[in-house]
C-alpha positions in Angstrom: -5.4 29.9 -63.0 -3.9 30.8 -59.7 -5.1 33.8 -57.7 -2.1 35.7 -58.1 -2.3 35.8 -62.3 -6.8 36.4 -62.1 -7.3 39.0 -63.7 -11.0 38.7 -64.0 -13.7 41.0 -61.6 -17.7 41.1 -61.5 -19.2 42.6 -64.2 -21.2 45.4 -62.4 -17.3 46.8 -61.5 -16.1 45.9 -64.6 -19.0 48.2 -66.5 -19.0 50.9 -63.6 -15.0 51.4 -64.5 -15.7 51.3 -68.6 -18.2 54.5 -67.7 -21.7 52.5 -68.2 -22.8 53.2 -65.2 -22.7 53.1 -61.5 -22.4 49.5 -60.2 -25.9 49.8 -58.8 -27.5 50.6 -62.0 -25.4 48.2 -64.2 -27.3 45.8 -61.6 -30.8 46.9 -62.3 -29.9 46.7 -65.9 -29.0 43.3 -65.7 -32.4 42.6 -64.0 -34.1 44.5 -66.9 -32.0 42.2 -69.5 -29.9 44.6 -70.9 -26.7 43.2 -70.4 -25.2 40.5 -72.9 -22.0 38.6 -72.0 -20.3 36.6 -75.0 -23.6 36.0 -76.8 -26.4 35.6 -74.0 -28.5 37.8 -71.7 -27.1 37.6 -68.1 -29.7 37.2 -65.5 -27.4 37.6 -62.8 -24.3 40.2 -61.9 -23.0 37.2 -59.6 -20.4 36.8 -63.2 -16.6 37.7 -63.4 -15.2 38.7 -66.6 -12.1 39.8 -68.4 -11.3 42.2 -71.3 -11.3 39.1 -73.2 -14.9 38.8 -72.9 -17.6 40.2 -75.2 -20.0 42.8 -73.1 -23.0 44.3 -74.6 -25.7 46.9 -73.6 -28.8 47.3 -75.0 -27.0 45.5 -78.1 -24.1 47.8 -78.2 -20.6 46.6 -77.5 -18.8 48.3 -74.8 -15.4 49.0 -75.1 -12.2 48.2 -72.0 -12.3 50.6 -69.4 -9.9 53.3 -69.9 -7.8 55.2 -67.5 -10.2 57.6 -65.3 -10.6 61.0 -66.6 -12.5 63.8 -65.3 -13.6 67.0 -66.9 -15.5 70.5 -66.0 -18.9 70.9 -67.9 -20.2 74.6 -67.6 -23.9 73.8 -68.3 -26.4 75.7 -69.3 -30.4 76.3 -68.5 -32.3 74.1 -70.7 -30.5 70.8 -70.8 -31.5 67.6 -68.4 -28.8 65.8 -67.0 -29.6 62.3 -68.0 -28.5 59.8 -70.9 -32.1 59.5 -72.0 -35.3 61.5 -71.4 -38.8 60.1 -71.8 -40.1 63.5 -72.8 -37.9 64.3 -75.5 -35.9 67.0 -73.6 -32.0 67.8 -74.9 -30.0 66.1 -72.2 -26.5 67.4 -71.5 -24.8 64.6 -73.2 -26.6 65.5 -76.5 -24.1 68.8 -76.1 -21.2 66.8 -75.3 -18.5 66.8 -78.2 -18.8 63.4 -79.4 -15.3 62.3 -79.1 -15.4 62.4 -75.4 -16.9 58.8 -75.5 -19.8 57.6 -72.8 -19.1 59.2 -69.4 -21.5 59.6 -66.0 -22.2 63.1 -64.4 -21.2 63.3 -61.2 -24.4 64.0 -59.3 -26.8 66.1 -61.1 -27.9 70.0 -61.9 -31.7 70.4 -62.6 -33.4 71.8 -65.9 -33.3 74.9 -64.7 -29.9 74.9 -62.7 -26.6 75.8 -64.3 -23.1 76.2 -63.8 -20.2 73.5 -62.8 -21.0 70.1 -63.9 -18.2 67.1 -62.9 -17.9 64.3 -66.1 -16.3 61.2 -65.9 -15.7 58.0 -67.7 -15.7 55.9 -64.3 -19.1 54.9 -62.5 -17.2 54.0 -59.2 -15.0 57.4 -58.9 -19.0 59.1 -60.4 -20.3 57.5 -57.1 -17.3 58.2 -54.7 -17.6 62.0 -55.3 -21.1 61.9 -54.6 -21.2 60.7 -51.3 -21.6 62.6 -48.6 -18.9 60.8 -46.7 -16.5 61.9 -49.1 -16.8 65.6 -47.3 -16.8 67.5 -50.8 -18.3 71.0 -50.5 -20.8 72.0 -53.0 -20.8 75.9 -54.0 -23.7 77.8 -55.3 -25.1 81.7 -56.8 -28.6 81.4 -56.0 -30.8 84.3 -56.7 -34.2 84.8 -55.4 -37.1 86.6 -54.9 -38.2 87.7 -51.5 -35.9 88.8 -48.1 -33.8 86.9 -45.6 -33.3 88.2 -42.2 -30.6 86.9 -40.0 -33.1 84.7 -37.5 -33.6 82.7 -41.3 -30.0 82.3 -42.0 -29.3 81.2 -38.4 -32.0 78.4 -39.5 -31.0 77.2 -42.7 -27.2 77.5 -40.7 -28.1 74.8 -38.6 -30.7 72.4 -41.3 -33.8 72.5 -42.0 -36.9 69.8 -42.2 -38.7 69.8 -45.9 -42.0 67.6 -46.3 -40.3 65.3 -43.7 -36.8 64.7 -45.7 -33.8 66.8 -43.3 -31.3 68.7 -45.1 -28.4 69.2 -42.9 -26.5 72.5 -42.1 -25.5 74.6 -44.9 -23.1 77.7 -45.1 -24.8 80.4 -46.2 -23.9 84.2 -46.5 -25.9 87.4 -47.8 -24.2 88.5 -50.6 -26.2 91.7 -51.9 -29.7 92.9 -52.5 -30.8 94.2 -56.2 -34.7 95.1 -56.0 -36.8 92.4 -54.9 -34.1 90.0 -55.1 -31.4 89.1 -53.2 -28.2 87.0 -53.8 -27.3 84.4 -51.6 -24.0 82.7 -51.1 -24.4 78.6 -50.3 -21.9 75.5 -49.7 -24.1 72.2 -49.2 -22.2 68.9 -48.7 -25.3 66.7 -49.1 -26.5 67.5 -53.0 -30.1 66.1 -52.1 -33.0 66.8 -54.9 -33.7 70.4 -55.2 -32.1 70.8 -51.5 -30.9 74.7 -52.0 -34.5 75.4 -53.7 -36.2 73.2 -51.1 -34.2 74.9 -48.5 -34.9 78.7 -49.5 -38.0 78.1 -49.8 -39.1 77.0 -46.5 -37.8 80.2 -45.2 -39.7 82.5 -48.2 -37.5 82.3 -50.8 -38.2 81.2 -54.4 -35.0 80.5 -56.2 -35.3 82.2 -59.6 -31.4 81.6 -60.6 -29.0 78.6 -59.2 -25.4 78.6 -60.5 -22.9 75.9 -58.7 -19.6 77.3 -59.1 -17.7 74.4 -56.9 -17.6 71.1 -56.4 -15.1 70.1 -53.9 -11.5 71.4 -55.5 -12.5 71.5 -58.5 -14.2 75.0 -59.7 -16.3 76.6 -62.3 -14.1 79.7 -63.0 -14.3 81.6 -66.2 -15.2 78.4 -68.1 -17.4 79.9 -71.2 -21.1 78.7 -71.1 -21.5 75.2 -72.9 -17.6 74.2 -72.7 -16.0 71.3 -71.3 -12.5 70.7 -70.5 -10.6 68.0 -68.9 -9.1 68.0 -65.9 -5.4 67.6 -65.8 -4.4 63.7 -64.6 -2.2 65.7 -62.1 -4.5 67.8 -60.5 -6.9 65.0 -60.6 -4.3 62.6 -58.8 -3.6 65.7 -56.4 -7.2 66.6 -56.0 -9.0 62.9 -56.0 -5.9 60.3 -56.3 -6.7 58.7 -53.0 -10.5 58.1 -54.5 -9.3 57.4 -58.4 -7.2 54.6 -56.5 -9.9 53.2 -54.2 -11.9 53.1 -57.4 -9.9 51.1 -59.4 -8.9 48.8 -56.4 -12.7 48.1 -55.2 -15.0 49.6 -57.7 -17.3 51.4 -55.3 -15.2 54.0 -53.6 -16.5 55.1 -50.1 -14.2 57.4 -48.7 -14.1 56.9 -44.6 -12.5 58.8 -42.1 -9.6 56.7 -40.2 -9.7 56.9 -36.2 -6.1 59.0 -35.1 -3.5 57.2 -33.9 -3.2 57.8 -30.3 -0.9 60.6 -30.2 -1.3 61.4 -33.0 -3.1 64.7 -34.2 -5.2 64.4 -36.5 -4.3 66.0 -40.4 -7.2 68.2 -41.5 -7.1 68.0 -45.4 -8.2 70.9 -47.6 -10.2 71.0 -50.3 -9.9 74.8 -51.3 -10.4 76.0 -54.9 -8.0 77.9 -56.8 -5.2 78.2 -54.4 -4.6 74.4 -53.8 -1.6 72.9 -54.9 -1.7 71.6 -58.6 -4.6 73.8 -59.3 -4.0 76.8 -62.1 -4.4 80.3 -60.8 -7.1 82.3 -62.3 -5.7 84.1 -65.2 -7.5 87.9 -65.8 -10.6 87.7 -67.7 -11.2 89.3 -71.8 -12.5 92.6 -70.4 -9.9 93.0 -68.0 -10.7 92.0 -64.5 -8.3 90.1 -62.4 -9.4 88.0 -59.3 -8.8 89.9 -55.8 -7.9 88.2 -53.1 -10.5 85.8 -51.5 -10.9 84.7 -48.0 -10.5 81.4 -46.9 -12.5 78.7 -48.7 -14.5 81.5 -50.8 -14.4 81.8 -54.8 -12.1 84.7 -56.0 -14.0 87.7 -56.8 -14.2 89.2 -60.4 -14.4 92.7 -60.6 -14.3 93.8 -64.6 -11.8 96.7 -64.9 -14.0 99.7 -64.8 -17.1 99.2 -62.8 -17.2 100.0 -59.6 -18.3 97.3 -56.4 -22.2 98.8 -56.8 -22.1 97.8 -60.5 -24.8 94.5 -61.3 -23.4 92.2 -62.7 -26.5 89.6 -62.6 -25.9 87.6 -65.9 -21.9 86.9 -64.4 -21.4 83.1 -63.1 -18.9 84.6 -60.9 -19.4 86.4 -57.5 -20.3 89.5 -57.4 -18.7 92.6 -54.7 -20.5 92.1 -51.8 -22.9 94.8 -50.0 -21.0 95.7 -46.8 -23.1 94.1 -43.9 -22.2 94.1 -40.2 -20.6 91.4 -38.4 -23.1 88.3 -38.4 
């Protein structure tokens, strides 16, 4: 078989496109003997295969990768976001319709966390949106007890040092104060464990309610608690196309900034919400509210028709009007 007609590739990219899992971890579960090929446990991923080969995990045959799909997952409190949990815990994937098929989360929202939660059925775009190199912005609503004065904002502005791991600079703004809470506004491009908890509370905060609402482009919106929905394949070709294509072409997609051309300057490329191109605008919500205009890089605001900017609006996953503050 010439090189130009081999169709074959290792297994560990092979599995990481059909949605097993990340090509790391379809490695370690080759090491734990998980993974059959045509009839025998594989002890190495040093193996090519084709779609004419018969894969199994854990007994189960796996199906041909299909085209990459992404959807939007609005979870709520109470689930785990893993495929199995040794305690017994409802996992989001238990919630997941079934006809979805296997797919990976992309990164991870705690027990307690809710909000936006990326889905796919491709381990290598999975890991590709959760690098850091890839430059995504992660928006959250955190609420939590206690009081921030600007001296601890400047701080968690420029990264803070946790039990000796660094979390690096994170954009944060004051949205309002309701009792002995206060609302925080927070973009992370790292997604370490527990960083925006960690984070607050080195500075005397204790997070008592996290809601991401962004991940990169790709937004939580009015997306009802407990749905999914798929991305459309052209906003996810506008959105992510150079990374579904570096997927598909090496299987572990690392998305790296090329040096200018001399003379050249260099093109900044957004990654807005709602107003990018090949994104839906924000229709008006059941009870009436229609998004206001947002600054740059910044959720739309939902104001329900009605209520005025003072109203609370605490069990909302969108942002609330902000207290007027003076310039920062």
């Amino acid at each position: 078989m010439s090189e130009a007609s081999d169709t074959s590739e290792r297994i560990a990219k092979y599995l990481a496109r059909a949605g097993v899992a990340s090509r790391r971890e379809v490695e370690r579960m080759i090491e734990d003997g998980r993974i059959s090929l045509n009839g025998k446990r594989l002890d190495t991923p040093a193996v090519k295969v084709t779609q004419a080969d018969r894969i199994e995990v854990d007994g189960k045959p796996v199906d041909p990768p299909a085209a990459t799909r992404l959807w939007r997952y609005h979870k709520p409190t109470g689930l785990v976001t893993t495929h199995a949990d040794p305690e017994g815990r409802e996992t989001v994937f238990d919630a997941l319709p079934k006809d979805m098929g296997r797919v990976i989360s992309v990164g991870r929202l705690d027990l307690t966390s809710e909000g936006l939660l990326l889905l796919t059925n491709d381990g290598a775009l999975a890991r590709a949106l959760e690098l850091p190199a890839t430059g995504w912005m992660r928006r959250y609503r955190a609420r939590a007890f206690g009081s921030i004065d600007e001296a601890a904002v400047n701080k968690l502005r420029a990264g803070v040092t946790v039990d000796g791991i660094k979390y690096g600079p994170m954009d944060v703004e004051v949205e309002r104060e309701t009792g002995s809470n206060i609302w925080l506004d927070i973009g992370i491009r790292e997604g370490k464990n527990r960083e925006v908890r960690k984070a607050l509370d080195s500075v005397g905060l204790k997070v008592n309610r996290l809601i991401r609402t962004a991940y990169g482009p790709f937004q939580l919106g009015d997306l009802p608690r407990g749905e999914v929905k798929a991305v459309p394949g052209r906003v996810l070709r506008d959105q992510a196309g150079h990374l579904v294509e570096m997927a598909a072409t090496t299987g572990e997609a690392v998305a790296k900034k090329k040096p200018a051309r001399p003379g050249r300057k260099p093109v900044k490329r957004k990654m807005g919400g709602a107003g990018q191109p090949g994104l839906p605008k924000p229709a008006a919500d059941e009870d009436g509210a229609k998004p206001l205009k947002r600054a740059r890089g910044r959720p739309a605001v939902r104001r329900p028709a009605g209520k005025s900017a003072a109203a609370d609006r605490d069990t909302a996953p969108g942002r609330p009007p902000r207290k007027p503050q003076g310039r920062r």
